[in-house]
Each structure stands twice: as structure tokens, then as C-alpha cells.
N, C-alpha and C positions, 0 to 999 in steps of 0.2 A: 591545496584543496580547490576542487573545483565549485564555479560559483551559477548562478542565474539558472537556478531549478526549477523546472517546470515539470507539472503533472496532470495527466488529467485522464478519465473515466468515462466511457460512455458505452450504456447502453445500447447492443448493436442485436437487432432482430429478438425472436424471443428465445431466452437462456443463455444468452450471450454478453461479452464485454470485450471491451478493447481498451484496454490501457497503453499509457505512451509515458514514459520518464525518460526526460533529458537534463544536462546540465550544456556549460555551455563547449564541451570537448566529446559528449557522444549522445547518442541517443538510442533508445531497447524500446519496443513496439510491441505486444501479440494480445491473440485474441485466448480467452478463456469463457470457459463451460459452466454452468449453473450446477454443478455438481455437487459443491461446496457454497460455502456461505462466505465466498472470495471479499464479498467488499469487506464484509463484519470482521474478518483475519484479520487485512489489512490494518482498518482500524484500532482493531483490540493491539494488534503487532507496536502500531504506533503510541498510543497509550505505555506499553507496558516498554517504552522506551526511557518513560518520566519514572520505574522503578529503580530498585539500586540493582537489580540484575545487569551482567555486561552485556545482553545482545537479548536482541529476538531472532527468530525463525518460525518462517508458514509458508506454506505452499499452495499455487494453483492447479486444479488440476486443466491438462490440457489433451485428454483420451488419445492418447496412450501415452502420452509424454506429461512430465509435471514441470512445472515454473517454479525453483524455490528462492525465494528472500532469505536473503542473509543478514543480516545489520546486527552489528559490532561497535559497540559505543566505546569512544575514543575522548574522555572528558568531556565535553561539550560536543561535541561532535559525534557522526555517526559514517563509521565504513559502512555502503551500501554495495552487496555483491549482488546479482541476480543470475544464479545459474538454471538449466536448462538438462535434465535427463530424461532420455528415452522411452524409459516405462516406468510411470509412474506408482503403476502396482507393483514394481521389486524396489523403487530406488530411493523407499520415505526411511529406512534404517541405516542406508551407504551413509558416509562421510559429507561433510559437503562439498570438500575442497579436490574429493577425488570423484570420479565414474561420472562426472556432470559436465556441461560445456558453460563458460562465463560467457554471459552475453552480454551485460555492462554490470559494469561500475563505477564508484565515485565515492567521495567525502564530503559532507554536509553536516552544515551546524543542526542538531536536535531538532532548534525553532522553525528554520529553514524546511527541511524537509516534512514536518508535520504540518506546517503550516499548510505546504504544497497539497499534501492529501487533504489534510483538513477541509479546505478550498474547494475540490472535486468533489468529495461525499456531496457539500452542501450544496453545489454546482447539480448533481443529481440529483437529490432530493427537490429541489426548486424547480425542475425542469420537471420531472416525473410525479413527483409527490410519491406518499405512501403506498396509495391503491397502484398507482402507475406502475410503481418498481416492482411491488408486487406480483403485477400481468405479465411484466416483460420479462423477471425474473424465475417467473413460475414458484421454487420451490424452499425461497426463504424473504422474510417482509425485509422492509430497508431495513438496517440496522442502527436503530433511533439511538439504543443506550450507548453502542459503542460509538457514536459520532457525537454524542451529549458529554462523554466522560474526554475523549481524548479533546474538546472545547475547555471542558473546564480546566483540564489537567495545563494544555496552551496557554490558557490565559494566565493562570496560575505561576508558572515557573517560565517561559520565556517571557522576555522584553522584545515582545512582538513591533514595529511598529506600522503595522498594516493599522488604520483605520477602523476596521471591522472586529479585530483584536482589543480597541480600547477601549470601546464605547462600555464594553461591562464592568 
């Protein structure tokens, strides 16, 4: 399993975003489109990690290409794939493991890897505030409920021990 995950989010120009996940054996960078309600997926994806379903899956869009998340829960832990298809208007019904290109992957504990996103929402939210994300975002508001529910769901079921984790 790879360890030392790092994530983060930011708001670049208006409608846009650039994400970065790394662990400490590779790193996956790209920029996505306001198309979707990218950060809220995200969230809700992570969230619905702490279900008894074995995986999530969402996608970004990236005109004409899509970005899709893959994660596969592995007891405690989570296989992270991120693949990478050409046109995203034919390739949301393909397979995921065929007609895509894997641009990384990894294994992370649950706590780990939410914690990481978790961190970046509120890392954006801080920086921009509601009205902010809003401007920069154009065509969906931050995503309060889903970054409020996958806190609570964190706090709940991992043994976080980040600081900012215990204090509730």
C-alpha cells in the first residue's frame, strides 16, 4: 500500500479546476470544466465510501475527454484507479477497466484518503467562501451538504488523528 497522500483543489480562472493526487510512488494532475458539479461528486463519492456498497465511481468532465474515478473498497482500505477516455460523450456506459487510459493509481486507507479530500473542500471553502466559489464556479454553489456529511460520516467512523478531526 502506498502511503503519504496528498490532495488538493483549486480553483483556476473562471469554470475551472485543477486537481493533483499524489501518494508517495506517483502523481495524476489535470484541469476540469464547470460542467458538472465536480467538487459535489467528489464529495458525495467519498461519503458513499463510509456505505456497505463495495466502490464508488464519478466522473469529470474534461470536453471531449472524461476523467473517471474508480474506488474499490478493500476492508479498510480503498483501491484508487483514475482512468482517462477520449470522448466523454460515448465512454460513461464503456467498462472501466477497458477503452480508458489509467493515469494513476494507488491504495489508501478510507481515513486517509478522505481525510485528504476532506482537507481541500475546506481548504477551498476558506479561501473563497460560498459567494466566491460561486463567481468562480459559475454554475453550481459550493457544495456545503456534501462536504458537512462526508465531516460528519469522518469523524464518525475513522480514528482520525489529525487535530482538526478531534476537536468535535
Amino acid at each position: 500500500m502506498a502511503g503519504d497522500l496528498q490532495f488538493s483543489w483549486e480553483l483556476t480562472g473562471v469554470g475551472g479546476a485543477t486537481y493533483r493526487i499524489a501518494d508517495d510512488a506517483s502523481e495524476h494532475e489535470t484541469h476540469i470544466g464547470y460542467c458538472t458539479d465536480a467538487l459535489a461528486d467528489l464529495l458525495y463519492a467519498m461519503a458513499g465510501l463510509y456505505e456497505e456498497s463495495s466502490g464508488e465511481r464519478f466522473s469529470f468532465d474534461r470536453e471531449p475527454m472524461e476523467t473517471r474515478w474508480l474506488l474499490r473498497r478493500q476492508g479498510a482500505n480503498v483501491a484508487i484507479h483514475v482512468f482517462e477516455f477520449p470522448d466523454g460523450g460515448t465512454s460513461w456506459g464503456s467498462p472501466d477497466e477497458t477503452g480508458g487510459t489509467v493515469l494513476w493509481s494507488s491504495t489508501q486507507s478510507r481515513g486517509v484518503l478522505c481525510h485528504a479530500v476532506m482537507e481541500a473542500a475546506e481548504t477551498v471553502l476558506r479561501v473563497h467562501g460560498e459567494a466566491g466559489y460561486q463567481e468562480k464556479w459559475m454554475r453550481h454553489p459550493f457544495p456545503v451538504a456534501a462536504l458537512q456529511d462526508l465531516q460528519r460520516l469522518h469523524r464518525r467512523d475513522d480514528d482520525c488523528r489529525h487535530e482538526q478531526c478531534r476537536e468535535c
